[in-house]
PAZA-326454 format. One record per atom (N, C-alpha, C): x, y, z; residue number from 1; atom name; residue in one letter. Coordinates in steps of 0.05 Angstrom, whole numbers. Example, Ala and Ser with C-alpha at 12.3 -4.5 7.8 and 13.67 -1.06 7.14 Angstrom:
<sites>
px; py; pz; k; a; r
264; -114; 156; 1; N; a
246; -90; 156; 1; CA; a
264; -66; 156; 1; C; a
257; -45; 142; 2; N; s
273; -21; 143; 2; CA; s
258; 1; 157; 2; C; s
</sites>
This chain:
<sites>
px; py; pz; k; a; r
-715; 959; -200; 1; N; x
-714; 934; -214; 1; CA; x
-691; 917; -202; 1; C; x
-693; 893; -194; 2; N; x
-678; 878; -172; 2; CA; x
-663; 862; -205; 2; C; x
-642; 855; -195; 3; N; x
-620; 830; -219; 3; CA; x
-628; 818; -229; 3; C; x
-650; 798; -226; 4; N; x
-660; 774; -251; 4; CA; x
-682; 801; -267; 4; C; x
-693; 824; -256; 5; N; x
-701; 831; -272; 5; CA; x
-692; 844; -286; 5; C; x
-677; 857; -277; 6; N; x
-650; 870; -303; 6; CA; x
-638; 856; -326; 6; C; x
-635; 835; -316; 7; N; x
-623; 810; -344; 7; CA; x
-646; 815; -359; 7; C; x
-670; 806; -346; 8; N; x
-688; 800; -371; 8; CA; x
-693; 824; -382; 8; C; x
-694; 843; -375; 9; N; x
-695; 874; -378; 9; CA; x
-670; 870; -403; 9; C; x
-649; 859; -401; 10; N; x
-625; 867; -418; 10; CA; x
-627; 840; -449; 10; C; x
-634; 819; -429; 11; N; x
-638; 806; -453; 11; CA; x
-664; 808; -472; 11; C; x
-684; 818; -466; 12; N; x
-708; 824; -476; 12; CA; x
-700; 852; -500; 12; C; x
-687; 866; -494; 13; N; x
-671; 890; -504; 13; CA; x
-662; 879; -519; 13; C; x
-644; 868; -532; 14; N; x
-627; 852; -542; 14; CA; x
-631; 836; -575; 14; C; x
-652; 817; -546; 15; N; x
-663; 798; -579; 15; CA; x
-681; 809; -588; 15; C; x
-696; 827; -583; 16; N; x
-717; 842; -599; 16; CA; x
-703; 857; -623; 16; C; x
-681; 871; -602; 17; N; x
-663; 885; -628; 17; CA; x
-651; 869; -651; 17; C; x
-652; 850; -634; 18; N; x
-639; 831; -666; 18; CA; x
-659; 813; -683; 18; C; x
-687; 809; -660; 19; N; x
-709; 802; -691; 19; CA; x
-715; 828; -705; 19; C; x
-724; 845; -697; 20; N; x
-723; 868; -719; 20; CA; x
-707; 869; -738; 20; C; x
-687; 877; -730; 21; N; x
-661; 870; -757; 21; CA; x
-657; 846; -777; 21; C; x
-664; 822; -766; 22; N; x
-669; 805; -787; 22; CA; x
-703; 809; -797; 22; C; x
-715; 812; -793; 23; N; x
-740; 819; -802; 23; CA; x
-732; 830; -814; 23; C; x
-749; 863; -804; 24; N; x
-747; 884; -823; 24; CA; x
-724; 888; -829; 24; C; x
-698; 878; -828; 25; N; x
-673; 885; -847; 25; CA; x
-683; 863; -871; 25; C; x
-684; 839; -864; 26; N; x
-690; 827; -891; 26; CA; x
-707; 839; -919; 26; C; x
-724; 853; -901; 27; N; x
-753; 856; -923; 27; CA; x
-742; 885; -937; 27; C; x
-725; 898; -918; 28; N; x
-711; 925; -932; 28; CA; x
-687; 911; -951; 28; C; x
-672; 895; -941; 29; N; x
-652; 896; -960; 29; CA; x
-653; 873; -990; 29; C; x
-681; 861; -991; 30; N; x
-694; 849; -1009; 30; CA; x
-705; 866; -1026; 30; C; x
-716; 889; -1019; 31; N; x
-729; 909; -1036; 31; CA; x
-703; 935; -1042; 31; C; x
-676; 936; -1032; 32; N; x
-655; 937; -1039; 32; CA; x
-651; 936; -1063; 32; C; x
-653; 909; -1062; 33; N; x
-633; 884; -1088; 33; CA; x
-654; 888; -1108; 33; C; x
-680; 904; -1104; 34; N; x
-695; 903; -1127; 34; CA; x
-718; 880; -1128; 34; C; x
-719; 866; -1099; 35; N; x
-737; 842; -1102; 35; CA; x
-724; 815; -1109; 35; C; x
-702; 814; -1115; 36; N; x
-700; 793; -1124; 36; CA; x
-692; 769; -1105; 36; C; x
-684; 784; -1089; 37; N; x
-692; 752; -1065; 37; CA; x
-710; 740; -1050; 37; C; x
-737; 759; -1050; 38; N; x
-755; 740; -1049; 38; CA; x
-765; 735; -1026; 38; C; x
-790; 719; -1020; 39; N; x
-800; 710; -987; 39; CA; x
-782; 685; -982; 39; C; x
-770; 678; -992; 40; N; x
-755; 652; -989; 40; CA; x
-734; 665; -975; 40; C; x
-723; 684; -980; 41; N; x
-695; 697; -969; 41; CA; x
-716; 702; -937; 41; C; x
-732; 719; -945; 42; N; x
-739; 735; -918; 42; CA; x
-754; 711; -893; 42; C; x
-761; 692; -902; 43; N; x
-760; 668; -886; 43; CA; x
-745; 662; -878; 43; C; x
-725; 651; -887; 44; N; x
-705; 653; -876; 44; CA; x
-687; 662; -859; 44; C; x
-687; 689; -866; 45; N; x
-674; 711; -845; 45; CA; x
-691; 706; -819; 45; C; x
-709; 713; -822; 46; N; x
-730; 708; -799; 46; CA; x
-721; 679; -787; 46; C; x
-722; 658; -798; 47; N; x
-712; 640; -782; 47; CA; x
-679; 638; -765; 47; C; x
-667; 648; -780; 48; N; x
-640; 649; -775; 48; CA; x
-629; 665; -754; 48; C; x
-645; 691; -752; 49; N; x
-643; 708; -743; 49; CA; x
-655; 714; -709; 49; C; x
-677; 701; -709; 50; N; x
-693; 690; -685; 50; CA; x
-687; 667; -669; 50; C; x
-679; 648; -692; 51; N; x
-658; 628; -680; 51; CA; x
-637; 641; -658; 51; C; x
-622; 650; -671; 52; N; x
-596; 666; -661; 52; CA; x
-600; 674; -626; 52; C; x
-628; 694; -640; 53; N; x
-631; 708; -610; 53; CA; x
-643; 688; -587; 53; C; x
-657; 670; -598; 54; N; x
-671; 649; -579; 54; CA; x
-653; 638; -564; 54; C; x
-630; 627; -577; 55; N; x
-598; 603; -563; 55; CA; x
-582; 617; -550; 55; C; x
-593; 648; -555; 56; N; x
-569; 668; -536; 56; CA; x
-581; 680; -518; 56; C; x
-612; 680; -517; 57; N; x
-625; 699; -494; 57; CA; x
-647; 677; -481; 57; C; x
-653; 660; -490; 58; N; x
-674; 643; -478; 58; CA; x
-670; 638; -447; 58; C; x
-651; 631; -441; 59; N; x
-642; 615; -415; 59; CA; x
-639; 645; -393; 59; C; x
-641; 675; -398; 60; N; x
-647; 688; -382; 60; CA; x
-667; 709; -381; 60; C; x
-688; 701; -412; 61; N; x
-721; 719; -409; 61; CA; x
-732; 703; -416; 61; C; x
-731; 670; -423; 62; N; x
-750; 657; -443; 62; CA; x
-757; 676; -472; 62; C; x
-748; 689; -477; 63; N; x
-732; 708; -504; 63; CA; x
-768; 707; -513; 63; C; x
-785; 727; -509; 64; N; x
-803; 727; -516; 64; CA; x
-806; 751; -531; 64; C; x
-789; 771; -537; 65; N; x
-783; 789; -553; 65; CA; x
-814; 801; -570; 65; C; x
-835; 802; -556; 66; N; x
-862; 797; -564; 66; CA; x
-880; 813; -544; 66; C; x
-897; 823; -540; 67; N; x
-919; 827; -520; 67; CA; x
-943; 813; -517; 67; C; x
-955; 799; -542; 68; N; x
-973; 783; -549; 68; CA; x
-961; 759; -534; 68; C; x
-934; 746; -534; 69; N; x
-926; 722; -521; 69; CA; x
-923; 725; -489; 69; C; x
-920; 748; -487; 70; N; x
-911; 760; -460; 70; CA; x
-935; 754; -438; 70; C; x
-955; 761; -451; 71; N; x
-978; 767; -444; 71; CA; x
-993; 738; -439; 71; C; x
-991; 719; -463; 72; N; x
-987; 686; -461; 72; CA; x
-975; 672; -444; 72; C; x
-947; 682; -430; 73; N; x
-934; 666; -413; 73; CA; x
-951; 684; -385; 73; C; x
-961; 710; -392; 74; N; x
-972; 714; -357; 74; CA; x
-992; 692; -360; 74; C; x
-1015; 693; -372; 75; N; x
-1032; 679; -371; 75; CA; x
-1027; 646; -357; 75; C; x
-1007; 636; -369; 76; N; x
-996; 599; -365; 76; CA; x
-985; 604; -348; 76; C; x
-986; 631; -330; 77; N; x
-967; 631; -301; 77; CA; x
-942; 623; -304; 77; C; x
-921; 635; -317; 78; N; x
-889; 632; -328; 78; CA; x
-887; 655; -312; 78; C; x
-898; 683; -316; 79; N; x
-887; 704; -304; 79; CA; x
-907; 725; -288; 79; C; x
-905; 745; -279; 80; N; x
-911; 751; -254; 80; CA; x
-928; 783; -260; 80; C; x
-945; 791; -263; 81; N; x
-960; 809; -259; 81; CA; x
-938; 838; -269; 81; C; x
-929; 842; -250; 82; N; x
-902; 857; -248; 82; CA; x
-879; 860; -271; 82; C; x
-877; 839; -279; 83; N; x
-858; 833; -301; 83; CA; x
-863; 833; -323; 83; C; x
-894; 840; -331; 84; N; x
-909; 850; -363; 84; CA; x
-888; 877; -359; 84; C; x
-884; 896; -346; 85; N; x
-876; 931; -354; 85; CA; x
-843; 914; -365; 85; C; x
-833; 896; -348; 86; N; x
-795; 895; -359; 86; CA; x
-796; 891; -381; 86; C; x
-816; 862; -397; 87; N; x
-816; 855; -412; 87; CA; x
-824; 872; -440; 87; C; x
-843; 885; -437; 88; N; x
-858; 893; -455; 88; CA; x
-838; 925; -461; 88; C; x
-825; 937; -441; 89; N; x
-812; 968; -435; 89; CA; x
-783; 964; -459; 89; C; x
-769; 940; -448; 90; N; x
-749; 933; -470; 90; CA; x
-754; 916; -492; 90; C; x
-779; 909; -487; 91; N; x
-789; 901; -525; 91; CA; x
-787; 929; -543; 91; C; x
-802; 948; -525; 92; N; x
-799; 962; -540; 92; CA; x
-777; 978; -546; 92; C; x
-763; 990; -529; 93; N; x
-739; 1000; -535; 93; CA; x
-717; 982; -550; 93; C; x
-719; 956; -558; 94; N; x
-703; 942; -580; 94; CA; x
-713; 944; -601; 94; C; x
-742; 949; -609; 95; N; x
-751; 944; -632; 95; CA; x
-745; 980; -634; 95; C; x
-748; 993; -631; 96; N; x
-742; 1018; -643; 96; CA; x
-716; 1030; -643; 96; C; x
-701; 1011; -626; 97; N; x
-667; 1019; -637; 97; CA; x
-650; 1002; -663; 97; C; x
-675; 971; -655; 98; N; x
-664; 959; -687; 98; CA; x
-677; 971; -716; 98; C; x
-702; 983; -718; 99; N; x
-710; 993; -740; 99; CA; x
-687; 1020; -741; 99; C; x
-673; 1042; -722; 100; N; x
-661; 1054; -726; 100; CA; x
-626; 1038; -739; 100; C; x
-631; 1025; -733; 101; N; x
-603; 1005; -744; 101; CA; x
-614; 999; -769; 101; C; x
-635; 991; -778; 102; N; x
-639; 982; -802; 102; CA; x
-636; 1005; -829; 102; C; x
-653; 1025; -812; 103; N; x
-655; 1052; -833; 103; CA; x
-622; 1058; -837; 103; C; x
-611; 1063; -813; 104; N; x
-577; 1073; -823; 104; CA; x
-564; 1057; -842; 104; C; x
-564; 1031; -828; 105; N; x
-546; 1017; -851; 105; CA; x
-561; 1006; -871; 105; C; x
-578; 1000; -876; 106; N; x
-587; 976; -896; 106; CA; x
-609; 1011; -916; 106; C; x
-609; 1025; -906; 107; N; x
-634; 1048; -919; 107; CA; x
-656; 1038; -918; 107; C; x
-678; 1065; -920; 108; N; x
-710; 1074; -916; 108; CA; x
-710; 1055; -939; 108; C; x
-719; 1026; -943; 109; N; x
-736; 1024; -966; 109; CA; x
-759; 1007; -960; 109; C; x
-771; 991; -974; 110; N; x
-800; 972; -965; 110; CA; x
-810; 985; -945; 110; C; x
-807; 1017; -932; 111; N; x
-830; 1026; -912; 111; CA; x
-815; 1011; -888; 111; C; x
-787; 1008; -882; 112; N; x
-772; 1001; -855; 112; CA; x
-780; 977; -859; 112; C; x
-787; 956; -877; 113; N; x
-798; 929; -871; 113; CA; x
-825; 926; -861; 113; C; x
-848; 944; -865; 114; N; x
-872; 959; -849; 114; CA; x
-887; 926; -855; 114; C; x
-903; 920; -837; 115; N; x
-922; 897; -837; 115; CA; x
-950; 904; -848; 115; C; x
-964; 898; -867; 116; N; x
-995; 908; -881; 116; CA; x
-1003; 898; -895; 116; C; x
-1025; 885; -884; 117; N; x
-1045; 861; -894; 117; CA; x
-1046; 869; -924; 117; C; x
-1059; 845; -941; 118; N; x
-1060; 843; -966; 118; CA; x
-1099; 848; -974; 118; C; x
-1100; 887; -974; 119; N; x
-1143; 882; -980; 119; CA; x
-1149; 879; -1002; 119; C; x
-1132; 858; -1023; 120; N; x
-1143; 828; -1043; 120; CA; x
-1161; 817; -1027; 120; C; x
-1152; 812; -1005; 121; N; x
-1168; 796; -989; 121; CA; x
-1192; 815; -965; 121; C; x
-1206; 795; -960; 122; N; x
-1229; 809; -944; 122; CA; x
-1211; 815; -909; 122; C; x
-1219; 831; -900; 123; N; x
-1220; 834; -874; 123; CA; x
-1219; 814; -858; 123; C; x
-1243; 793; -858; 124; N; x
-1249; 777; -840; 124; CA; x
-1224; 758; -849; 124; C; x
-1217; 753; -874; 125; N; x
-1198; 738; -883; 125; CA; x
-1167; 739; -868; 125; C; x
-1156; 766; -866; 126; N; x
-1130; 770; -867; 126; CA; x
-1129; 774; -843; 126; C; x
-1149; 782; -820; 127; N; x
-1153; 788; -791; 127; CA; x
-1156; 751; -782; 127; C; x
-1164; 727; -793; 128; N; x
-1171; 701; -789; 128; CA; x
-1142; 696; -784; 128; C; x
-1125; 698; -812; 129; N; x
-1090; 688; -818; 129; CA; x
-1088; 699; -792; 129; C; x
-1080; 725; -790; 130; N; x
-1072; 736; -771; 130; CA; x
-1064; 719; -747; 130; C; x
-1098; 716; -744; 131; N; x
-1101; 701; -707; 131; CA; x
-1086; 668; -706; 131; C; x
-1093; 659; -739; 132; N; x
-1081; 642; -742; 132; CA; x
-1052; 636; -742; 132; C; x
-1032; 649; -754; 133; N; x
-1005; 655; -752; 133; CA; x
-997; 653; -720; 133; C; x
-1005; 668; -709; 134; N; x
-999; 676; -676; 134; CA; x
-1011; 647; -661; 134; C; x
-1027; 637; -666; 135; N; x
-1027; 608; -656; 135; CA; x
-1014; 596; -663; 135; C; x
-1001; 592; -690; 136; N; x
-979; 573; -691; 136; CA; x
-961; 578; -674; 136; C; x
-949; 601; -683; 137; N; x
-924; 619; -663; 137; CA; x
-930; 607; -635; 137; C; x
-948; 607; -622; 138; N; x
-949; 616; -589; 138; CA; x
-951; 577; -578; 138; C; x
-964; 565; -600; 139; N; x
-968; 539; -596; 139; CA; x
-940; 522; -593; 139; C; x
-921; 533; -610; 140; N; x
-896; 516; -618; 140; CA; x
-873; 528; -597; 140; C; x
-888; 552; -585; 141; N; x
-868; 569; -558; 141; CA; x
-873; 544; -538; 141; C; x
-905; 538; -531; 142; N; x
-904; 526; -505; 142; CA; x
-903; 496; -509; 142; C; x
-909; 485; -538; 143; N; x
-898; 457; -538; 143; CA; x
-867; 451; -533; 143; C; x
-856; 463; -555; 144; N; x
-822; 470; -546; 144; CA; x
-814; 471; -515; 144; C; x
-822; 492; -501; 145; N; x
-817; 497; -470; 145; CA; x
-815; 474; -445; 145; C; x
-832; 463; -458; 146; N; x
-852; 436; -445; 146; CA; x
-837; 405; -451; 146; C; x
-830; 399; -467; 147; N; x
-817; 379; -480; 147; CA; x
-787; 375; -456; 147; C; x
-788; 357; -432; 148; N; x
-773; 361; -424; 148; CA; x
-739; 347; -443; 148; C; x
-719; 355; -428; 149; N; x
-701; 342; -438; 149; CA; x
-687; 363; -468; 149; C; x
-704; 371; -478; 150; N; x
-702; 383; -495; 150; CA; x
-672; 414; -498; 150; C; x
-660; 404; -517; 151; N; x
-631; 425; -521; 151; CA; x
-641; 447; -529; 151; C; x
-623; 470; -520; 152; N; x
-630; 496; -526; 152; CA; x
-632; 496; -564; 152; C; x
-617; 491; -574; 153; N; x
-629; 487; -608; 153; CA; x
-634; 474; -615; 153; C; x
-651; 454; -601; 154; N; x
-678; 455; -613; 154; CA; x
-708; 461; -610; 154; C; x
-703; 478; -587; 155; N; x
-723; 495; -579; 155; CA; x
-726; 523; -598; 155; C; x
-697; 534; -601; 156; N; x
-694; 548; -615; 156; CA; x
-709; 547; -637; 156; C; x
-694; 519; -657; 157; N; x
-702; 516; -683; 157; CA; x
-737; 512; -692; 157; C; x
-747; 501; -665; 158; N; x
-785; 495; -674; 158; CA; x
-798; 524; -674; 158; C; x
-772; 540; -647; 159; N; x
-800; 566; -653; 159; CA; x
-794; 582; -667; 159; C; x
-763; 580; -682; 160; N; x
-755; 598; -707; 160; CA; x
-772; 591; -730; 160; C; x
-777; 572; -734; 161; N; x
-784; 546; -755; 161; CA; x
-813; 560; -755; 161; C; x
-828; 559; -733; 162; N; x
-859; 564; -741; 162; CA; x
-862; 599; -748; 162; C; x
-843; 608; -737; 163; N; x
-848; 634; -742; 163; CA; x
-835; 639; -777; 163; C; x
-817; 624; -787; 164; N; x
-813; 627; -819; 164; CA; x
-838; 610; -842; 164; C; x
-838; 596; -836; 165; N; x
-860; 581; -839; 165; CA; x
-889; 598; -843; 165; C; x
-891; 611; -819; 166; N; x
-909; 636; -817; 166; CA; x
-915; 657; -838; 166; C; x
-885; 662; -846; 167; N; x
-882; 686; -858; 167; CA; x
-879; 678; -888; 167; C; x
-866; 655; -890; 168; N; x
-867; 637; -922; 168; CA; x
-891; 644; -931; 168; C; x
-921; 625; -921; 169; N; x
-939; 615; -934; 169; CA; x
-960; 642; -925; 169; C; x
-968; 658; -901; 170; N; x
-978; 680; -894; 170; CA; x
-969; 707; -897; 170; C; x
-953; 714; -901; 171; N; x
-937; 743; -906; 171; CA; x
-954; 756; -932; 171; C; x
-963; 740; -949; 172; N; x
-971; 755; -966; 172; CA; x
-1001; 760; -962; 172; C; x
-1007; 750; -948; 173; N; x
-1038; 752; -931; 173; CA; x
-1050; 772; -919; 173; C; x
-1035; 773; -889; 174; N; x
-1031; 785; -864; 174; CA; x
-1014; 801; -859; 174; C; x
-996; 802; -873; 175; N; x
-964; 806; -862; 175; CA; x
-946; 798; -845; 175; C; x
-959; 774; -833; 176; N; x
-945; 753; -819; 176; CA; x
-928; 770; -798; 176; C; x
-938; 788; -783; 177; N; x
-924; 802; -755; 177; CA; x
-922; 776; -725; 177; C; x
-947; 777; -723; 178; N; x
-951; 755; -698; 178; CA; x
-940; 775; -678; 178; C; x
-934; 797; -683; 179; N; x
-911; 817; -657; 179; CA; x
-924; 845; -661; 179; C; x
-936; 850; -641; 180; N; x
-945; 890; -633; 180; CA; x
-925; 904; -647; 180; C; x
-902; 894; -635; 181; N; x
-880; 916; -626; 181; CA; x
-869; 918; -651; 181; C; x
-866; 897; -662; 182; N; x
-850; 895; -685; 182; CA; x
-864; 906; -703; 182; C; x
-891; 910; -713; 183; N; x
-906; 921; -721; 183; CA; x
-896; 958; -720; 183; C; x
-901; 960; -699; 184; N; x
-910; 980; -683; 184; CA; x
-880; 1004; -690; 184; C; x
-864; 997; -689; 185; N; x
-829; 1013; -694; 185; CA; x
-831; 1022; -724; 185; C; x
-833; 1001; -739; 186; N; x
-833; 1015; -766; 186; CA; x
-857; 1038; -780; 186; C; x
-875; 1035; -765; 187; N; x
-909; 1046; -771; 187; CA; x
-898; 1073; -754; 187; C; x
-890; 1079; -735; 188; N; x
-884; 1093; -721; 188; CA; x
-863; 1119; -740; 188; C; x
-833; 1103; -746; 189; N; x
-819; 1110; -761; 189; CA; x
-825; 1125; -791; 189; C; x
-849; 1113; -804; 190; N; x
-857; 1118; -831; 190; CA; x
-885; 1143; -827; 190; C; x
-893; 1138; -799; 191; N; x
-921; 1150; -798; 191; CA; x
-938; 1135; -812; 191; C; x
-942; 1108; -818; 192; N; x
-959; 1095; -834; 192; CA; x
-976; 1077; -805; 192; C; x
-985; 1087; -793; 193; N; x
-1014; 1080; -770; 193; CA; x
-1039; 1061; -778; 193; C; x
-1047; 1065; -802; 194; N; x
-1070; 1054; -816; 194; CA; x
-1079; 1024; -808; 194; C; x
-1058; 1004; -806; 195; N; x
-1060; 979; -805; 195; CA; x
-1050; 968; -773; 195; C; x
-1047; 987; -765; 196; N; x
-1029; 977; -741; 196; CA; x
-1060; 958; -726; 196; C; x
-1081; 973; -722; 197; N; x
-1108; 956; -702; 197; CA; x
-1098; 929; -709; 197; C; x
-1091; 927; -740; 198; N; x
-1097; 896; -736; 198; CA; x
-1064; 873; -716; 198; C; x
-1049; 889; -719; 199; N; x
-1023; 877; -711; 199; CA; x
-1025; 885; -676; 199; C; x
-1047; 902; -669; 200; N; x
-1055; 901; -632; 200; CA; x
-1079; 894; -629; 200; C; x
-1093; 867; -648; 201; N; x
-1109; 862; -633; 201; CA; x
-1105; 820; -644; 201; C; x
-1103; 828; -666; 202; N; x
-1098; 791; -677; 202; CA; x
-1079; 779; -668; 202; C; x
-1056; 793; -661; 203; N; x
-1033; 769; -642; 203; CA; x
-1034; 768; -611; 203; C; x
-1055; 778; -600; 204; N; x
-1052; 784; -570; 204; CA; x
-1082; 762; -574; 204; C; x
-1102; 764; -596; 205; N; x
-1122; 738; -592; 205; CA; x
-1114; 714; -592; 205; C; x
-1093; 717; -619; 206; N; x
-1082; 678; -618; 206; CA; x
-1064; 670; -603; 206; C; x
-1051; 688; -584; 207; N; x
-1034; 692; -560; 207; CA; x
-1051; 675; -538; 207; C; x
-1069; 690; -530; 208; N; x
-1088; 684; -513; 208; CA; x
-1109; 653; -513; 208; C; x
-1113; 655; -537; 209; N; x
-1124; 627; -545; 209; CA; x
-1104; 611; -545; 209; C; x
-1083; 607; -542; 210; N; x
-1056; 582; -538; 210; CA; x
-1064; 585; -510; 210; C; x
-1057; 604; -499; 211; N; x
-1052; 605; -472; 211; CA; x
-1069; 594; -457; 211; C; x
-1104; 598; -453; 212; N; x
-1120; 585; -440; 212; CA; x
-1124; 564; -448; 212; C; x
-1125; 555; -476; 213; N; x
-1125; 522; -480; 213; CA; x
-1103; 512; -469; 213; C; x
-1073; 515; -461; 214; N; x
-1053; 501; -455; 214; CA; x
-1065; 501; -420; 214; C; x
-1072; 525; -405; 215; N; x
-1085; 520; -380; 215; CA; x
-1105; 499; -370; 215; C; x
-1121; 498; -397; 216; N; x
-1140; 474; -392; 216; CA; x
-1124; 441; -397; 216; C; x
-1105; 446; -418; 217; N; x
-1089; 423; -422; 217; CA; x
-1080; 417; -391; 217; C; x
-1063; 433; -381; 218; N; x
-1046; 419; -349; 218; CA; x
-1066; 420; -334; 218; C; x
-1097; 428; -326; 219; N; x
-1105; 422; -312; 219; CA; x
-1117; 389; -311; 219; C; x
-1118; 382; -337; 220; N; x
-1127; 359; -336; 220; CA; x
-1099; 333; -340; 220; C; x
-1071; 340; -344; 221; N; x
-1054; 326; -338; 221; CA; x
-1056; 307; -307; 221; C; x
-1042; 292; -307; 222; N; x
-1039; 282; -286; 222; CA; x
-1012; 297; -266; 222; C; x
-1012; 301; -236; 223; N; x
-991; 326; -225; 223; CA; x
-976; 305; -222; 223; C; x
-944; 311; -229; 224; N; x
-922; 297; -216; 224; CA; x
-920; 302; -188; 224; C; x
</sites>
């Protein structure tokens, strides 16, 4: 692995480990307190917390802390065939050292923060949010990106913003993951597998659907 891939290798490591921890630390240390703080808290965190990692890692992985996004930026040709294993190798090794940070300090509770759709609702229903959530997410990555001129916070803040936003009004739906991985550490940790199909297959669709519609978008731009 040659130096720029190591950074991203290190910063990919990194902010993953620290959206996990505001995630699933929020949703553990909400069910802590007994519930009483609520999706409003855990929005929050999620925003705050993604924020954080975006203004501190963006500028040497595009902080995609994601595989579904990862997989989005191969597609829009951002990154390189090759660079799905860096990306996706320290996604995952952050997300399963921050759920181990979460369990130590904050304790096993809400299931590590575990993500699992709501079956009040139908299948086709909560698998729809799903794809839907992850379009927002992936849509407000490459509008943000794109926007020249644009300061690192406030790039930050649109794609923290859609991803709390996400989890506000969908969490109780879907479970508002939009992330494999992030999914994938706590399910792992708990042995709770059941739900995972839907968190590896709905955010890598609305991943994908940003992605080729934004392809068709610059093909029809005009080229500088």
């Amino acid at each position: 692995m040659h130096k720029s891939n190591f950074v991203i290798f290190l910063a990919e490591l990194a902010g993953t480990f620290g959206l996990l921890v505001a995630a699933a630390g929020s949703i553990v240390y909400d069910e802590r307190l007994g519930g009483n703080l609520g999706i409003g808290f855990i929005a929050i965190s999620h925003f705050v917390g993604l924020g954080i990692m975006i203004f501190l890692f963006g500028r040497h992985s595009m902080a995609h802390f994601n595989p579904a996004v990862t997989i989005a930026y191969f597609i829009s040709r951002y990154i390189s065939a090759k660079q799905i294993l860096v990306y996706v190798s320290a996604q995952a090794i952050g997300a399963f050292l921050g759920i181990m940070f979460v369990k130590h300090f904050l304790g096993n509770y809400a299931n590590l923060g575990l993500n699992s759709p709501n079956y009040e609702y139908s299948i086709g229903e909560f698998f729809g949010i799903e794809v839907l959530a992850t379009i927002f997410l992936m849509g407000s990555i490459l509008i943000a990106v794109n926007i020249k001129g644009l300061q690192k916070i406030f790039i930050s803040a649109i794609i923290a913003g859609s991803v709390a936003l996400d989890v506000f009004f969908f969490g109780s739906i879907s479970g508002a993951s939009m992330n494999p991985i992030r999914s994938l550490a706590p399910a792992i940790f708990e042995n709770m597998l059941d739900d995972l199909w839907l968190y590896w297959t709905a955010p890598f669709i609305g991943s994908i659907i940003v992605a080729l519609l934004f392809n068709q978008i610059k093909k029809k731009l005009p080229q500088a």
